[in-house]
C-alpha positions as CSV (number, residue, x, y, z in Angstrom):
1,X,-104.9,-93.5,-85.5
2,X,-103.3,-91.0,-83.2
3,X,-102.6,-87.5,-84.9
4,X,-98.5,-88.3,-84.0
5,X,-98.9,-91.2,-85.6
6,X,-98.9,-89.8,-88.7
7,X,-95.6,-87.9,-88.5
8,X,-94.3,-90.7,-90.8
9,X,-95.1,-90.1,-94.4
10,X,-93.3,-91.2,-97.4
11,X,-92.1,-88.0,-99.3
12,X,-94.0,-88.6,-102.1
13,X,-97.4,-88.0,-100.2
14,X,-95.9,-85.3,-98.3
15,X,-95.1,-83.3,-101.2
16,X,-98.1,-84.2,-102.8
17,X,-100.2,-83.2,-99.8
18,X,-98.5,-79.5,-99.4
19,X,-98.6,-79.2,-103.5
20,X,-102.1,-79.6,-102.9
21,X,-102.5,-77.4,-100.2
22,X,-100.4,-74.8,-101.8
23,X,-102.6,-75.1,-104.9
24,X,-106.0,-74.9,-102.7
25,X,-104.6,-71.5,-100.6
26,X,-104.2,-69.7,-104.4
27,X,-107.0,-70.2,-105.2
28,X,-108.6,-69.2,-102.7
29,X,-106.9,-66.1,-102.0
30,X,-107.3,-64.9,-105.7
31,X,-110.8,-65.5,-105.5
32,X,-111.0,-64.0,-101.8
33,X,-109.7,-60.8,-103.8
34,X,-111.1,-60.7,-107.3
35,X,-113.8,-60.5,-104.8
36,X,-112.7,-58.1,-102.5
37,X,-111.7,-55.9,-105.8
38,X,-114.7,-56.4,-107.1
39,X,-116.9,-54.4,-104.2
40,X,-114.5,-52.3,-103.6
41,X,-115.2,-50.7,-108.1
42,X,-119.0,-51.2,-107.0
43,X,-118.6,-48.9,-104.3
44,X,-116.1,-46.2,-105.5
45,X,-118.3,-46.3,-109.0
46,X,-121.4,-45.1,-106.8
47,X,-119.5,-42.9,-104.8
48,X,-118.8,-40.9,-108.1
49,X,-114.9,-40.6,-107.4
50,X,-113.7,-40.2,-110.5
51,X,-114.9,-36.9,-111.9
52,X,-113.4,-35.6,-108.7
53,X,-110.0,-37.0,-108.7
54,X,-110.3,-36.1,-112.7
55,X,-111.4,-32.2,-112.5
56,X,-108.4,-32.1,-109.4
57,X,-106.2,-33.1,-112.0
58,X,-107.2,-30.7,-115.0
59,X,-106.9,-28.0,-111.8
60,X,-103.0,-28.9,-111.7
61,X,-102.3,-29.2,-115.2
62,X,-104.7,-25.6,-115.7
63,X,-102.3,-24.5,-113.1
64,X,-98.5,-25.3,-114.4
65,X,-99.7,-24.1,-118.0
66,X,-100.8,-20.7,-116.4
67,X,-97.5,-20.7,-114.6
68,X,-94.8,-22.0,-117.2
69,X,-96.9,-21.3,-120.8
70,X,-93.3,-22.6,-122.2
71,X,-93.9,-26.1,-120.8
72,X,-96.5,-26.5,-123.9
73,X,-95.0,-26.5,-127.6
């Protein structure tokens, strides 16, 4: 059977078929990035990030205080 050939599907099938295929590209994209998300903590873990972003933050908050003492009751 020719590839044209099949043009003519009942709707039933159709649907079915695209449900399906719907169904299969979810999946696969939430696994494609629970994966992606997943390498991406490995690697920003081992970088040690966090202590950096965290001591930049105390820096601003250190900062305002020193600047506006009446921001803190």
């Amino acid at each position: 059977m020719e590839p044209h050939e099949n043009v003519k599907q009942s709707r039933k099938n159709l649907i079915i078929n695209n449900f399906i295929g719907g169904v299969a590209w979810a999946v696969g994209a939430t696994v494609g990035l629970a994966i992606i998300v997943t390498i991406l903590g490995l690697i920003l873990r081992n970088i040690n990030l966090v202590p950096f972003v965290g001591n930049f933050v105390a820096d601003i908050i250190n900062f305002i205080i020193d600047k506006r003492p009446d921001l803190v009751r």
